[in-house]
Backbone bond lengths (Angstrom), bond angles and torsions (degrees), N, CA, C in turn:
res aa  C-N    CA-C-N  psi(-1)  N-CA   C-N-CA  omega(-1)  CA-C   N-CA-C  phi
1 X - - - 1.436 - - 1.523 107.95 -
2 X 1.306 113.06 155.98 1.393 117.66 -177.51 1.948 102.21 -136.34
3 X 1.083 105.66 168.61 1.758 92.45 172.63 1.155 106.22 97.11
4 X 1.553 129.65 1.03 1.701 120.70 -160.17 1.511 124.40 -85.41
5 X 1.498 126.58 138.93 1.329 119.20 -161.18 1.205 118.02 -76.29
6 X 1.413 119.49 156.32 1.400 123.82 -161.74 1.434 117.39 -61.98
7 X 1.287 113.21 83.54 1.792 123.05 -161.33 1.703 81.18 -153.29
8 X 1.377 96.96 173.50 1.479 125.34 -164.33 1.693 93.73 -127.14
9 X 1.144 123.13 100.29 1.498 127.90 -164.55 1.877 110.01 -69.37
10 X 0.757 134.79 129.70 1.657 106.08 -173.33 1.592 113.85 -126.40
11 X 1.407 131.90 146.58 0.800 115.34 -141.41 1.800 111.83 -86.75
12 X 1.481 108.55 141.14 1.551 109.62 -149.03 1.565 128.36 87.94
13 X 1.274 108.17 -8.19 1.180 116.57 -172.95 1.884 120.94 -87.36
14 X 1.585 92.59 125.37 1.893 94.08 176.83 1.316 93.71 -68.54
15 X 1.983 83.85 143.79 1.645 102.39 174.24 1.414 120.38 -155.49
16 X 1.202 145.90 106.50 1.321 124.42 -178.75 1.280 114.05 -102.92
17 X 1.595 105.66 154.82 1.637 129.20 -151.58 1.434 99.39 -133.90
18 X 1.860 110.47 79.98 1.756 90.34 171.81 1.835 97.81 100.26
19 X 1.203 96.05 -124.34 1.720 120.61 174.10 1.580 112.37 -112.83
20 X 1.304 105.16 16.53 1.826 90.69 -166.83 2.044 85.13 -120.62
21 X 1.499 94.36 145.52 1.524 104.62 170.76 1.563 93.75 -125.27
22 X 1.252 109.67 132.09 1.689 126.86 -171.96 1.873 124.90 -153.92
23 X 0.636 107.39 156.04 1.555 105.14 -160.52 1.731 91.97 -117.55
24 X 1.398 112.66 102.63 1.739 130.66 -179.61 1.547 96.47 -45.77
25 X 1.429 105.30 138.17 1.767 115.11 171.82 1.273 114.16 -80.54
26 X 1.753 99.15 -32.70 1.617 98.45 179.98 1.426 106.46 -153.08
27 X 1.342 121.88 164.10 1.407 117.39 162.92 1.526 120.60 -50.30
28 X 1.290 98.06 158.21 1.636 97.58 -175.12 1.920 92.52 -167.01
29 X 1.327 95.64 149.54 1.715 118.91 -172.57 1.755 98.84 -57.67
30 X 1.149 135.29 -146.25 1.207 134.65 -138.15 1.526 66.48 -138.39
31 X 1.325 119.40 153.98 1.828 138.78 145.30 1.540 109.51 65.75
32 X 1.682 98.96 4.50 2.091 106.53 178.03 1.304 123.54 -72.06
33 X 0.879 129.29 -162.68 1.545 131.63 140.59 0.993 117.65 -84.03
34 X 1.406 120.76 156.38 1.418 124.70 178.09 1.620 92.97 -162.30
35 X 1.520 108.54 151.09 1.613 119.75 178.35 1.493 126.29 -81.73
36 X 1.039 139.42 77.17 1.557 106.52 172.56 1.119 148.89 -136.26
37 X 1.237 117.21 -179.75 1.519 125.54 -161.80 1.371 120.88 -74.85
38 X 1.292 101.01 115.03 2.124 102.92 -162.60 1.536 106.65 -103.41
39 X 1.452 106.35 -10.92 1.582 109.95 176.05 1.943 100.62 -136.27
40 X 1.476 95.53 154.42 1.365 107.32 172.46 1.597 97.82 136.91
41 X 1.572 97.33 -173.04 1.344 95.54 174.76 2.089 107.63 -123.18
42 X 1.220 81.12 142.50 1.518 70.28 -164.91 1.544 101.69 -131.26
43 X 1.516 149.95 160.20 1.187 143.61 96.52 0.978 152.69 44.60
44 X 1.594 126.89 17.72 1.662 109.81 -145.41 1.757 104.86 -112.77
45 X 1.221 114.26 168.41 1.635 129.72 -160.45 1.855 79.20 -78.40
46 X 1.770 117.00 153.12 0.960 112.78 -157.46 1.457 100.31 -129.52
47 X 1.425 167.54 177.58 1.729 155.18 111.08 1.383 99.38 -29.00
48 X 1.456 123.14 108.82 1.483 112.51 162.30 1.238 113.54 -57.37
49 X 1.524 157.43 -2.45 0.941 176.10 34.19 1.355 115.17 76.10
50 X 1.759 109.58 -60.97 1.038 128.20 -178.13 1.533 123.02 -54.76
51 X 1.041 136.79 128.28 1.728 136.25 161.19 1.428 109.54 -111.48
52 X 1.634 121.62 115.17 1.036 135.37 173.67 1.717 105.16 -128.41
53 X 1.557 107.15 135.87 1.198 115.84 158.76 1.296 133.16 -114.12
54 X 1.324 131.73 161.95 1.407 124.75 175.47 1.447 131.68 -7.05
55 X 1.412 113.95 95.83 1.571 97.87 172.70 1.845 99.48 90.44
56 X 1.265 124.55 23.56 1.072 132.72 159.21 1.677 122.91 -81.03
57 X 1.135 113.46 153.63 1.318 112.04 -159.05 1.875 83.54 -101.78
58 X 1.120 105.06 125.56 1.955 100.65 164.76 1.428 104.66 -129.94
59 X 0.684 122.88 179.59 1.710 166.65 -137.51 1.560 134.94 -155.39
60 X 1.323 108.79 110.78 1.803 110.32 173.32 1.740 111.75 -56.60
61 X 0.888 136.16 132.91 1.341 117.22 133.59 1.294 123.26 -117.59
62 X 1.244 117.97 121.70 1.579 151.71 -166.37 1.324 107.30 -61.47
63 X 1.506 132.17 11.60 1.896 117.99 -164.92 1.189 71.43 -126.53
64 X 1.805 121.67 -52.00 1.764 117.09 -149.57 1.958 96.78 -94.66
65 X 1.535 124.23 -3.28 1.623 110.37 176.43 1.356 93.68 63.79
66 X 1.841 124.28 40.08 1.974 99.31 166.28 0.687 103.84 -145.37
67 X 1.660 131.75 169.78 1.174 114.18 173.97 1.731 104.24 -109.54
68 X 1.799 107.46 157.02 1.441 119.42 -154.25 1.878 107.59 -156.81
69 X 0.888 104.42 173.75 1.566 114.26 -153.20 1.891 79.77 -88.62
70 X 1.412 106.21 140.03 1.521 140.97 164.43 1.693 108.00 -29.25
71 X 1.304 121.89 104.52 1.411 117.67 -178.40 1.686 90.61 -171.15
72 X 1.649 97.51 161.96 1.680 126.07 -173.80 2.298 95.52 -35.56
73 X 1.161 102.74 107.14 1.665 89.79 149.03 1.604 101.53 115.81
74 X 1.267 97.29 -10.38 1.854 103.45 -177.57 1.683 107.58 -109.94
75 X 1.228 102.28 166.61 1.220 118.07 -177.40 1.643 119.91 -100.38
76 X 1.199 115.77 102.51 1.830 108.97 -179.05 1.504 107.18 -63.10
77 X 1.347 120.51 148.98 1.629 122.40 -156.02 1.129 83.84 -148.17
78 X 1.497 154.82 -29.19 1.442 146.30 -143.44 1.699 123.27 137.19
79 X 1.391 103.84 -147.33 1.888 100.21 173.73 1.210 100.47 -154.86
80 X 1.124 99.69 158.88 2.115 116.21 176.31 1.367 102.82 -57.14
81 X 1.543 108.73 121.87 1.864 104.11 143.94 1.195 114.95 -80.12
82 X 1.293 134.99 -19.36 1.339 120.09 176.87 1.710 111.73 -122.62
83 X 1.425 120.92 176.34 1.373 132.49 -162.17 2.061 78.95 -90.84
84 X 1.664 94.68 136.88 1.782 100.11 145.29 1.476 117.34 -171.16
85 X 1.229 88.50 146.23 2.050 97.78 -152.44 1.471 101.12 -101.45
86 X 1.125 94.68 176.85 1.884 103.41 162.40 1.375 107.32 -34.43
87 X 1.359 102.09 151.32 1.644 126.08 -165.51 1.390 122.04 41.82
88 X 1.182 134.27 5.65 1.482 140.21 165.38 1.769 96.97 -78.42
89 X 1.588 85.66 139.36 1.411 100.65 178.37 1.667 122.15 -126.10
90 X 1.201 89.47 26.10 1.557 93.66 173.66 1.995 112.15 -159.18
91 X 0.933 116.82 -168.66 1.327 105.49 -165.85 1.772 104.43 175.41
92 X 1.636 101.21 125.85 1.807 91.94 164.23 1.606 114.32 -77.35
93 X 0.990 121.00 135.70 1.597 127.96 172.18 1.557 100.98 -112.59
94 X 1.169 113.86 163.47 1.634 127.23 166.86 1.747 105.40 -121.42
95 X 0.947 109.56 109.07 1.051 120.49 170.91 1.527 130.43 -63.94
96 X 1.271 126.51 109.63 1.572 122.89 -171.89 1.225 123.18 -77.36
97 X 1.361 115.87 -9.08 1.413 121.58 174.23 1.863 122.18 58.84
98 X 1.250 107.87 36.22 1.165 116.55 -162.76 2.168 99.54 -141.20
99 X 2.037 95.00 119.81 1.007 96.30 -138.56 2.062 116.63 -58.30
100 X 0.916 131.15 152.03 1.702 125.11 -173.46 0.987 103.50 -105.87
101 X 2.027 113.96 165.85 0.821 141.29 146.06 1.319 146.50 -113.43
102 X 0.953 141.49 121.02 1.572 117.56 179.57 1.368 113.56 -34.55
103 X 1.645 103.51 130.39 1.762 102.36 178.10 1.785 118.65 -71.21
């Protein structure tokens, strides 16, 4: 990819570029290229707030870096493979790789 916003990509790190939500392969300098992964299942930092179960539909949101249940201003990215409730702060998602928008 080329075009990337003025952020420091890091490696493993959710990021969206445009319409694409992708998970960076590696670190990369500020405004580089960097590769990433738009499908799979990955890892991501979660809303402790949030309660998602199996097969839930979630959402990026881009101000707080977490991922969070489908509402005005976030980005849909995929759904939970696994169950996580209040105070959990992280979560596997599967990523659909199919490009988003803020709802």
């Amino acid at each position: 990819m080329t075009d990337l916003p003025k952020i420091t990509p890091a490696e493993n790190g959710p990021l969206i570029v445009g319409s694409i939500f992708g998970i960076a392969a590696y670190s990369s300098a500020e405004g580089h290229p960097v590769e990433l992964s738009i499908t799979g299942v990955f890892q991501l930092p979660k809303a402790s707030a949030a309660v998602l179960t199996v097969g839930a539909r979630v959402a990026w949101d881009n101000t707080a870096k977490e991922v969070t249940t489908p509402a005005a201003g976030r980005f849909p990215i995929g759904v939970a493979v696994e169950a996580a409730g209040n105070g959990v702060t992280s979560v596997a998602g599967r990523l659909d790789g199919v490009a988003t928008a803020a709802a």
